[in-house]
C-alpha positions as CSV (number, residue, x, y, z in Angstrom):
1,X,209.7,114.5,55.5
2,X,211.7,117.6,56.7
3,X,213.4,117.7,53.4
4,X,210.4,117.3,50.6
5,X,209.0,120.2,52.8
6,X,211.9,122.3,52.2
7,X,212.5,121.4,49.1
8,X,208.5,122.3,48.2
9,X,208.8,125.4,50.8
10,X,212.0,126.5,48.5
11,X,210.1,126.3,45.2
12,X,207.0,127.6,46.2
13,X,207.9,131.1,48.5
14,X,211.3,130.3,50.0
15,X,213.0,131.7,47.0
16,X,211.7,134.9,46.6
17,X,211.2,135.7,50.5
18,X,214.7,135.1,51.4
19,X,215.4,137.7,48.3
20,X,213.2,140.1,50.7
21,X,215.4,139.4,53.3
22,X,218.8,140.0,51.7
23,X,217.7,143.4,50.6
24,X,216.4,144.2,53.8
25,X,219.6,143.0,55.2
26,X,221.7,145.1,52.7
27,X,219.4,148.0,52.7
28,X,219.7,148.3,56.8
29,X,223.5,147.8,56.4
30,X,224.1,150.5,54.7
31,X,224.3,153.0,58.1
32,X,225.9,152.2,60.7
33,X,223.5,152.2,63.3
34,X,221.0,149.5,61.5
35,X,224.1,146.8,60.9
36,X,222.7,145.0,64.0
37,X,219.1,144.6,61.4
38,X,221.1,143.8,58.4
39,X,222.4,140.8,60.2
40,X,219.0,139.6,61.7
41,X,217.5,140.0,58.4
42,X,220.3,137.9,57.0
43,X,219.7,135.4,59.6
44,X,216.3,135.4,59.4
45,X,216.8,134.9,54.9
46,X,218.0,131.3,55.9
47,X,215.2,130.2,58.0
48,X,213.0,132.1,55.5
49,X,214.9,129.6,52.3
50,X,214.7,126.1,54.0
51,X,212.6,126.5,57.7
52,X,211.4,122.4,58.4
53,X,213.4,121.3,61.1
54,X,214.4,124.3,62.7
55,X,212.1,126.6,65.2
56,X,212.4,130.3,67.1
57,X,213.4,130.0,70.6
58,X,213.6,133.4,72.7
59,X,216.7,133.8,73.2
60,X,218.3,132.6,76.3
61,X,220.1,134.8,79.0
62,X,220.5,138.5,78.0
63,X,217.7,141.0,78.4
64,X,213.6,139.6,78.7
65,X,210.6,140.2,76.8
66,X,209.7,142.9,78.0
67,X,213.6,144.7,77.6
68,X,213.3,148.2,76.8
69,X,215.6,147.8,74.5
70,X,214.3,144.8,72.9
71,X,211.3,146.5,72.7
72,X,212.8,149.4,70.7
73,X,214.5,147.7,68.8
74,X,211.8,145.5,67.7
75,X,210.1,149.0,67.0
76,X,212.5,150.3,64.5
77,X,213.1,147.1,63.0
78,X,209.5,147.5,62.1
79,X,209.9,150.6,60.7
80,X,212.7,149.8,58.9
81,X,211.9,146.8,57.0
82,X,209.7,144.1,59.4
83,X,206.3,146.0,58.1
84,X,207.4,145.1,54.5
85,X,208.1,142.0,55.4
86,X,205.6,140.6,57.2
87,X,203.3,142.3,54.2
88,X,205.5,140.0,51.8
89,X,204.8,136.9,54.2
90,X,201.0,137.3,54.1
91,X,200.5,138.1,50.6
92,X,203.0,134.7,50.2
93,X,200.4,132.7,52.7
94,X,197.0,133.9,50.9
95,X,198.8,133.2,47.7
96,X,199.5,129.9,49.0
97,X,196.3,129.1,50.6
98,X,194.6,128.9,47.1
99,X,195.1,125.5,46.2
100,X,194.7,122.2,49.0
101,X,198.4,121.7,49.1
102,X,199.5,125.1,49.7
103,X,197.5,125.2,52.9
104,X,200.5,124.4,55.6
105,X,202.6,126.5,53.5
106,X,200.4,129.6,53.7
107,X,200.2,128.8,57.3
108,X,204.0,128.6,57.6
109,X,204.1,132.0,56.0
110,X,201.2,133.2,58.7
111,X,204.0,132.1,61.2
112,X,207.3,134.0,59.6
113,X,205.1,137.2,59.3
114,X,204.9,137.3,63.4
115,X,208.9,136.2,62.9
116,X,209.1,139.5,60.9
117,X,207.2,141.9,63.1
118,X,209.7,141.4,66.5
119,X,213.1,139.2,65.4
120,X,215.1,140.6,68.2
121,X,215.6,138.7,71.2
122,X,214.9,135.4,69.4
123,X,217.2,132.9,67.9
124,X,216.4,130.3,65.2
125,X,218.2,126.9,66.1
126,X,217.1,123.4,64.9
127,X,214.5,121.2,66.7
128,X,216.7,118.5,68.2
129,X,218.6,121.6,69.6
130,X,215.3,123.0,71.1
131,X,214.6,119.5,72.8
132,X,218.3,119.6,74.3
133,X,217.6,122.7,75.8
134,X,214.2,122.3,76.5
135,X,213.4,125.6,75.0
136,X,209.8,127.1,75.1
137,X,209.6,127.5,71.5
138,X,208.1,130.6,70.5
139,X,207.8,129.5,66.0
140,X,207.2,126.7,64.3
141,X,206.8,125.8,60.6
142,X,206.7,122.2,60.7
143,X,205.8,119.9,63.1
144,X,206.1,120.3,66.6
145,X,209.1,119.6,68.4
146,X,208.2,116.8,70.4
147,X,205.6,114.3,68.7
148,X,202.3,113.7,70.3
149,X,202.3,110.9,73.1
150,X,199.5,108.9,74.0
């Protein structure tokens, strides 16, 4: 199932928001000082291209939420290219929302633009990684991790 929603999520937006990303990424390489952006953007372009299966964790270790400087960082990031792109994201999800089956993609998108706003500090890794861990998992585009019980 993961792979027919990719492979729909890759036709219908993935495409042309991983594009966004790349330029981002190549636009905030360009100085020095927004390299560290350039890279998130190009690792958040391949979660943007093919996300089922895979989910944002906060990153484990290192500095907390509420890091100063996660929390500027996350602040020009936003200036610098997550504004844009969460825009992108949620003109993708109303686009999507129009017809019955675009539904849960526009509502993936919904979920990337918060991906967009603050990336720092977070870490995309795949589900069955997330359940090794047991990582509180901060975004998910699919299903849950664990299925319901009961």
């Amino acid at each position: 199932m993961r792979t027919i929603g990719n492979i729909l999520w890759l036709i219908l937006a993935g495409w042309w928001l991983a594009i966004l990303y790349v330029i981002a990424g190549i636009l905030n390489c360009i100085l020095i000082i927004g390299i560290p952006f350039g890279i998130a953007s190009f690792r958040i372009a391949g979660y943007a291209l093919w996300p089922f299966g895979r989910v944002v964790v906060d990153r484990p270790g290192g500095k907390g939420a509420g890091s100063p400087l996660r929390l500027l960082g996350n602040v020009i990031w936003i200036i610098f290219g997550g504004l844009w792109l969460a825009i992108g994201h949620l003109i993708a999800g109303l686009l999507l929302c129009i017809t019955i089956i675009g539904i849960p993609f526009g509502i993936a998108s919904f979920k990337l633009a918060g991906l967009a706003i603050a990336p720092l500090g977070r870490e995309i890794i795949s589900s069955d990684e997330a359940r090794r861990r047991d990582a509180a998992i901060a975004i998910t585009v699919g299903a849950p991790a664990d299925p319901p019980t009961g």
